[in-house]
N, C-alpha and C positions, 0 to 999 in steps of 0.2 A: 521465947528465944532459948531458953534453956534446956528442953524437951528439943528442939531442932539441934544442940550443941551433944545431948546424950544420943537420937537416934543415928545423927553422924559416927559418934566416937562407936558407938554399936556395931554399924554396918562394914565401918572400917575393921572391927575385931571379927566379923563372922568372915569378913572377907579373907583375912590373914589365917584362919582356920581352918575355911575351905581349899587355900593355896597350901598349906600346911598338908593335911590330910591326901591330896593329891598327890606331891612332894614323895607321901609316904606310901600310897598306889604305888606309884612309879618304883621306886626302891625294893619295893617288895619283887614287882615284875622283875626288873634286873636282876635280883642276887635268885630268884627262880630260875635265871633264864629264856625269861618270854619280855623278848629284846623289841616287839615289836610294839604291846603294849606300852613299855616304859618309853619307846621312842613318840609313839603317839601323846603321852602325856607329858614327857619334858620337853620338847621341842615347843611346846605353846607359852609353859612355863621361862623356859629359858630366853623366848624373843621376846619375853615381857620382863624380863632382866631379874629373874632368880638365878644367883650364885650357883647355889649348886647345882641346881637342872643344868646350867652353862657348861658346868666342869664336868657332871657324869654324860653330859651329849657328846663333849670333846673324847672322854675316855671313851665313849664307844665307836666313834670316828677312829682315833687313835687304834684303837683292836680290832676293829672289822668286828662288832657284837650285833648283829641285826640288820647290815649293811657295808655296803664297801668300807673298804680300811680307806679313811682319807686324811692323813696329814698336815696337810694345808687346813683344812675344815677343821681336822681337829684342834692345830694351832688357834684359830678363830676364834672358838669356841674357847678355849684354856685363856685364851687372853681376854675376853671378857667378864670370862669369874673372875680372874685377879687379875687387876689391870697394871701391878706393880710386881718386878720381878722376888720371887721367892727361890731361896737354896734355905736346906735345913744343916747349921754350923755345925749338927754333931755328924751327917755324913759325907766328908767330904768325894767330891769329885761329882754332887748331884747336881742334875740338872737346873737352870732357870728354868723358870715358868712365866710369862706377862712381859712385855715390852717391858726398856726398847731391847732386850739381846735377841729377844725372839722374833724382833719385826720382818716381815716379809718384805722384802723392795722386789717393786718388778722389775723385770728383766732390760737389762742395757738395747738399746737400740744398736741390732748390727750391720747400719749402715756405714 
């Protein structure tokens, strides 16, 4: 039992290494420039609920980096990295980031 409790705790660490390492493909690609690699490698990451993949997929929604510029998408994606709003106190006038100031409501019925 205790060989099944080490090749667990194992698998789970090569697992996190390998997400890690990708993580760091992807990054690489981005700050290169080759937006479409990094997109192919955080978009798998990030719908499997890695933070950062989440936030640099929103920033490139957000800029049009490899793709339309989408706002909504990129909203999305920003708010499921951080799902609680963030402003940084030393500058003021910065934006939230994460629900709820950010929530999208759909549109009123105009009947």
């Amino acid at each position: 039992m205790k060989k099944l409790h080490v090749l667990l705790w194992l698998s789970a660490l090569c697992g996190n290494i390998a997400v890690a390492d990708m993580f760091a493909t992807a990054v690489r690609a981005y700050a290169s420039g080759d937006y479409e690699t990094a997109l192919q490698i955080l978009l798998p990451l990030a719908e499997q609920g890695h933070p950062d993949a989440q936030f640099r997929l929103g920033m490139m929604f957000d800029n049009g980096l490899g793709l339309p510029k989408d706002p909504v998408e990129a909203e999305y994606w920003y708010n499921k990295a951080c799902p609680v709003p963030v402003t940084d106190p030393e500058q003021p006038g910065t934006k939230e980031i994460g629900p709820p100031h950010n929530k999208i409501e759909p549109p009123e019925d105009a009947s």
